[in-house]
C-alpha positions as CSV (number, residue, x, y, z in Angstrom):
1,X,211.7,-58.3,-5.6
2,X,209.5,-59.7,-3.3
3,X,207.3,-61.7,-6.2
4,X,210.2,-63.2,-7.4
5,X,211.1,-64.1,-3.9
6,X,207.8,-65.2,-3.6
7,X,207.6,-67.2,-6.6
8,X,211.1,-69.3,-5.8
9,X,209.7,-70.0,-2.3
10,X,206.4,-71.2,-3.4
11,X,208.6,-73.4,-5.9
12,X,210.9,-74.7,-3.6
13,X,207.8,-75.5,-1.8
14,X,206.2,-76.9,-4.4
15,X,209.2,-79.2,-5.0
16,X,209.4,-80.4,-1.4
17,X,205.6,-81.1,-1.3
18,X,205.3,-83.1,-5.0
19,X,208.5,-85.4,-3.4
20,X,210.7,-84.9,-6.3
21,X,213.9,-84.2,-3.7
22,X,212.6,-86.5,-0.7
23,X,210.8,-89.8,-0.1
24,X,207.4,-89.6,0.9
25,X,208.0,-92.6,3.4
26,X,208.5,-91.8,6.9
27,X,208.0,-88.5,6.9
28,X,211.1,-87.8,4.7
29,X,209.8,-84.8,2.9
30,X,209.0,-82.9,6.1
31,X,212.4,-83.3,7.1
32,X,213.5,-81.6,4.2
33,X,210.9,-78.8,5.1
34,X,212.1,-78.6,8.0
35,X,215.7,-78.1,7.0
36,X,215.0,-76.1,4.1
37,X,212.4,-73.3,5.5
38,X,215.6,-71.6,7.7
39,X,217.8,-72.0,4.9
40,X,216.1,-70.3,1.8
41,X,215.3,-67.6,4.7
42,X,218.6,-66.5,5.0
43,X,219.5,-67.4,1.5
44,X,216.3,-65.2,0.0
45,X,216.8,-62.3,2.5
46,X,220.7,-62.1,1.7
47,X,220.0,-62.3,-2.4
48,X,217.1,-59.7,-2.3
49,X,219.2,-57.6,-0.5
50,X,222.2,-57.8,-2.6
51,X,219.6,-57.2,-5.4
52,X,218.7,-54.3,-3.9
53,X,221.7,-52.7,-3.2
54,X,222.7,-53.6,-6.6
55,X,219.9,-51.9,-8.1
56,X,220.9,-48.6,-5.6
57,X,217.6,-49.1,-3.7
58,X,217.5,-46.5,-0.9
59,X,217.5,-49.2,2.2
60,X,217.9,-52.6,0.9
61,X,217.6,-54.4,4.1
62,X,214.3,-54.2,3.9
63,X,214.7,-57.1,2.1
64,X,215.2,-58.9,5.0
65,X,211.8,-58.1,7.2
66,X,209.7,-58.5,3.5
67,X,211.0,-62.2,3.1
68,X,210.8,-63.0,6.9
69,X,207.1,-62.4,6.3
70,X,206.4,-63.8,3.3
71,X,208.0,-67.3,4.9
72,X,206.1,-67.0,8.1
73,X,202.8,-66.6,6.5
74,X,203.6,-69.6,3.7
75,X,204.5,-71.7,6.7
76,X,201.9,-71.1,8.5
77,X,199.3,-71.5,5.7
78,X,200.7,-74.4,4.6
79,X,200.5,-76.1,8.5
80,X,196.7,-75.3,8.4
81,X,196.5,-72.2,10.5
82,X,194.7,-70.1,8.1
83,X,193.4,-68.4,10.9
84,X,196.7,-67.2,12.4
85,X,198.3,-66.8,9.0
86,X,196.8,-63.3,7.9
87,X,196.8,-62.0,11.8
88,X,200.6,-62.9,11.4
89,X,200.9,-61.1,8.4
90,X,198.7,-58.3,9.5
91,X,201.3,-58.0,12.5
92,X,204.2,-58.2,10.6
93,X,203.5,-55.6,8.0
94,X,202.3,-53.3,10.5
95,X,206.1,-53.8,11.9
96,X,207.8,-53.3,9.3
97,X,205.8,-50.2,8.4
98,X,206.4,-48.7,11.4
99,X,210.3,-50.0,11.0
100,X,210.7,-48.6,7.6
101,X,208.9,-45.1,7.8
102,X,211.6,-41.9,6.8
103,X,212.5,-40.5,9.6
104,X,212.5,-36.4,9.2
């Protein structure tokens, strides 16, 4: 689940940044960045838990953290701040391993 959400993200991404659904002038595209990163958040985290819970995967709102990490560390990668991207990620897995672990 989470490569597939991967791969859509990194093509809506893809999209955005080649300008085939914005203008490149005036900074048209990073509006549409902008406006789209929130949206395919919620959008992603609600369809790979659906999936999930489709597929009767014990806890499927663990889609939810996954794709909130995988967004966070593609933003921040592609902003430039390699350096904070994989302490991010680091952080955030780390969370949502201590988030997720079975309780006895």
């Amino acid at each position: 689940m989470g490569a597939l959400l991967g791969l859509v993200w990194w093509g809506v991404f893809g999209l955005i940044a080649s300008g085939a659904v914005c203008t490149k002038d005036d900074y048209g595209c990073l509006g549409t960045a902008v406006m789209t990163v929130p949206i395919f958040t919620v959008v992603a985290a609600v369809a790979g838990w659906l999936a999930l819970r489709a597929a009767k995967v014990p806890r499927p709102w663990l889609a939810v953290p996954a794709t909130l990490m995988a967004v966070a560390t593609t933003v921040f990668f592609a902003l430039g701040y390699f350096w904070a991207a994989v302490p991010i990620f680091a952080v955030l897995y780390a969370l949502a391993a201590v988030v997720t672990t079975p309780r006895s």
